[in-house]
C-alpha positions as CSV (number, residue, x, y, z in Angstrom):
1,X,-6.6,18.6,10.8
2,X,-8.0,16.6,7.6
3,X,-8.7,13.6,8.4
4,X,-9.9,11.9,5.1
5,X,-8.3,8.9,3.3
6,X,-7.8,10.1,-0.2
7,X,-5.5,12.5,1.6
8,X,-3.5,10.2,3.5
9,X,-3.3,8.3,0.3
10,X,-2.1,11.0,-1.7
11,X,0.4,11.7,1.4
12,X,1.8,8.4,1.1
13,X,2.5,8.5,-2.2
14,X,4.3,11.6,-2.2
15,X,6.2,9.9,0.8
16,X,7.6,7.1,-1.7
17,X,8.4,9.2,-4.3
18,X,10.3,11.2,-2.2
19,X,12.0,7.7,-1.3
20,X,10.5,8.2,2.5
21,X,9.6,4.8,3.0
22,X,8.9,4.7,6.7
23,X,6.4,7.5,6.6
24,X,5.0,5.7,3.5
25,X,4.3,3.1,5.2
26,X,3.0,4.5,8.3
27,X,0.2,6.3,5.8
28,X,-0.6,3.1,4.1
29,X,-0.4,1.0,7.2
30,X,-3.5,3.4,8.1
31,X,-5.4,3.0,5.0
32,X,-5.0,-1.0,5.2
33,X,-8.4,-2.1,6.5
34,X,-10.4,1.0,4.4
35,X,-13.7,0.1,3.8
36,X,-13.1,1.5,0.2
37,X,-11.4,-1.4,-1.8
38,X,-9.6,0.9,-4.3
39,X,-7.5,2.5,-1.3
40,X,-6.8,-0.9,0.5
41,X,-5.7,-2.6,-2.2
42,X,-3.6,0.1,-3.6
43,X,-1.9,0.8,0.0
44,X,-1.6,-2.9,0.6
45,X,0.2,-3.5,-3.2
46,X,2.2,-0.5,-2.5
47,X,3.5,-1.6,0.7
48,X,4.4,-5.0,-0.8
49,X,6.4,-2.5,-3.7
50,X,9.0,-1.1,-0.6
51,X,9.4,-4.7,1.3
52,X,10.1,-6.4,-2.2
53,X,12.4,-3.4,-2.7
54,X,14.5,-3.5,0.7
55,X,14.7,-7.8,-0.3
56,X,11.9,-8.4,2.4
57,X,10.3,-11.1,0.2
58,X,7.9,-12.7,2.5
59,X,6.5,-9.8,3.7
60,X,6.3,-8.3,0.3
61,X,4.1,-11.6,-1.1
62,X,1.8,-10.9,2.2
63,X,0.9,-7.5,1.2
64,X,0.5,-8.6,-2.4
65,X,-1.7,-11.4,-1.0
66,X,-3.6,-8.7,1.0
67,X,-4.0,-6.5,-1.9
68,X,-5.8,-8.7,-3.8
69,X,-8.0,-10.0,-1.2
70,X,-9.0,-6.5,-0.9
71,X,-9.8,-6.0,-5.0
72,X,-9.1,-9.3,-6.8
73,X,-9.0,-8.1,-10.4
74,X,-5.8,-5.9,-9.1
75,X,-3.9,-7.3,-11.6
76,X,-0.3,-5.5,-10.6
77,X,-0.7,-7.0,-7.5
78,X,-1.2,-10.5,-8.7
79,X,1.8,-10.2,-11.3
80,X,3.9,-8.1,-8.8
């Protein structure tokens, strides 16, 4: 019953390693609008990492757009 977002981050993460992409997504989609830059750029990048790899291209250049709204010196988002 944790509710805190370094967890759902870490959660995430081990979601896409484990090549789970839809409960990946579903933890970053959460951590999206964080108040915390570091975590909403991160989820935002990452999420642009899965479309780009299922060949969703637009949507992948969205969420790199996204993630570097959210920090812009996130330079594997820009060159992603």
């Amino acid at each position: 019953k944790v509710d805190e977002e370094e967890i759902r981050m870490n959660l995430a993460s081990a979601y896409f390693l484990q090549k789970d992409t839809a409960n990946a997504m579903t933890y970053y989609q959460s951590l999206t609008n964080s108040t915390r830059k570091d975590l909403a750029t991160k989820a935002n990048q990452q999420m642009g990492v899965i479309a780009n790899q299922k060949g969703r291209f637009p949507e992948a250049l969205n969420y790199f757009k996204q993630a570097i709204k959210a920090e812009p010196r996130n330079d594997d988002a820009r060159y992603n």
